[in-house]
C-alpha positions in Angstrom: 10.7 -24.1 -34.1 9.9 -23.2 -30.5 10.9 -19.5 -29.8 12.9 -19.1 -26.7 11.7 -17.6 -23.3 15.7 -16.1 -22.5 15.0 -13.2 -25.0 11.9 -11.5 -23.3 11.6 -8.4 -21.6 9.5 -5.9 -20.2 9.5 -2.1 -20.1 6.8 0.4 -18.7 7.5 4.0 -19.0 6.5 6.7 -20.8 5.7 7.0 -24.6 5.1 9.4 -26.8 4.5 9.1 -30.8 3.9 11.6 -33.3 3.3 11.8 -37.2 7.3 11.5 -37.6 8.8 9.3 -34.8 8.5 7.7 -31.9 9.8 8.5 -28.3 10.4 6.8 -25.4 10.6 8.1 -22.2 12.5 5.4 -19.9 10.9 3.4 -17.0 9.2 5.3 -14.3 9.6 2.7 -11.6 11.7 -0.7 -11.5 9.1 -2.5 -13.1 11.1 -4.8 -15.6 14.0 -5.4 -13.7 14.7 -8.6 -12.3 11.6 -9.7 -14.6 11.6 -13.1 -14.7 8.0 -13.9 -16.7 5.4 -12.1 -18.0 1.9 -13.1 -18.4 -1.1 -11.8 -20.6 -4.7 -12.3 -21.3 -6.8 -10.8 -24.3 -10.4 -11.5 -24.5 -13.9 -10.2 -25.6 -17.3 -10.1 -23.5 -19.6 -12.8 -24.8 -22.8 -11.2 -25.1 -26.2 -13.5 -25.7 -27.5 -12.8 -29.0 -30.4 -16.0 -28.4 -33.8 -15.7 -29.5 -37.2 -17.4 -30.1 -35.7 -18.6 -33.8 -32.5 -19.9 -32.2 -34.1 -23.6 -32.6 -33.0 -24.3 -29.2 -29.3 -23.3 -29.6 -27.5 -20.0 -27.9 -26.1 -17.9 -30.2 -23.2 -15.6 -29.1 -21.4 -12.7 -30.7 -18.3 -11.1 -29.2 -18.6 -7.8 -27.4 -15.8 -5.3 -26.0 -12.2 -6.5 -26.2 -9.6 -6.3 -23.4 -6.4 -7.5 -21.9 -4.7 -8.0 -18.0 -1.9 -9.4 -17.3 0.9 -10.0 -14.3 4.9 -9.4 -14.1 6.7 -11.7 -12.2 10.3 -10.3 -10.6 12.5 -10.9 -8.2 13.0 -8.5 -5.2 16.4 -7.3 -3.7 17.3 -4.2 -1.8 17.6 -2.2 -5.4 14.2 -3.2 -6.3 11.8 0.2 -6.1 8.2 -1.3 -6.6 6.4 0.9 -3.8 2.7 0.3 -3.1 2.1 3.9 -4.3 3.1 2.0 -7.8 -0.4 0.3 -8.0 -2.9 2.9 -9.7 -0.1 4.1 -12.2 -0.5 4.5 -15.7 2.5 4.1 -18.6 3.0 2.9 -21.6 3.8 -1.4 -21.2 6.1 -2.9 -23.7 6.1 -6.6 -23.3 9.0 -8.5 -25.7 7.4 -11.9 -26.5 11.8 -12.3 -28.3 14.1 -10.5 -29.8 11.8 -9.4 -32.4 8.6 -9.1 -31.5 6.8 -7.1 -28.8 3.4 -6.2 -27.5 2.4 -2.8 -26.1 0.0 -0.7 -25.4 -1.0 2.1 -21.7 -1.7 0.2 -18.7 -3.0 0.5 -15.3 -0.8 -1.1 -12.4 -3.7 -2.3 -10.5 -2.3 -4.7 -8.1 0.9 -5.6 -6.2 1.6 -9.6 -4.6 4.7 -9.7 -2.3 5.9 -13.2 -1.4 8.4 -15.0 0.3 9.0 -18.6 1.1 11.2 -20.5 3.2 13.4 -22.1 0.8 13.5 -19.3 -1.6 14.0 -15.6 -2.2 11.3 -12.5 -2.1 8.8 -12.2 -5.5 6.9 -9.8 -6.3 3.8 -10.2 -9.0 2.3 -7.0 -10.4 -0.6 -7.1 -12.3 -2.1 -4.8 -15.4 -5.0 -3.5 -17.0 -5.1 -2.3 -20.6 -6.3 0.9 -21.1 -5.8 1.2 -24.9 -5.4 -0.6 -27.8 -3.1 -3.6 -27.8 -0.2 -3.7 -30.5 1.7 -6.6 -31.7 4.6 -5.6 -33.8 8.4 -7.1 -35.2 11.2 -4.8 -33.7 13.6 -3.1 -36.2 
């Protein structure tokens, strides 16, 4: 069964975790409200492993992982995404439903204002990964 989109969510904050628990620190902008959609990419470098005993076929093996991504919102006069936002770090929590999330530390490391004539003001963040990338179900 298709899982639906309505139960997503994003928070980006502060997070700390030690042997015993885990600790969350809120949201240190408003990124996540107003999110509408979320976006991610996870890849690997493809690094050339070819040689003279390849028999005329490249051979590949995966390097270094990582993972970008862009939040989509909407922007009213509540909305506090500032430019000074872009080169922030926190901890990104990115609910795929009601019971499952991704997360992992991020870089904001770019901001996309936009407006049209026949709609209202967006605003498109985007993210690099600094760390790890953890997929996990929600209590």
């Amino acid at each position: 069964m298709p899982i639906a989109g309505y139960d997503g969510a994003v928070l980006w904050g502060t997070y700390y975790s030690d042997v015993t628990s885990d600790f969350w620190d809120g949201i240190l902008s408003d990124v996540g409200y107003r999110t509408h959609a979320w976006g991610m990419d996870v890849g690997a470098d493809t690094l050339d492993t070819t040689d003279f005993t390849s028999e005329g076929w490249r051979e590949f093996k995966a390097g270094l992982k990582s993972w970008t991504g862009t939040i989509e919102m909407y922007v009213d006069s509540d909305t506090q995404i500032q430019e000074s936002d872009v080169g922030g770090q926190a901890y990104l929590r990115l609910f795929l439903n009601a019971k499952q999330v991704l997360k992992g530390e991020a870089h904001c490391i770019g901001q996309s204002p936009s407006v049209t004539v026949d709609g209202i003001e967006t605003q498109t963040l985007t993210f690099q990964g600094t760390s790890d990338l953890f997929h996990s179900d929600i209590a």
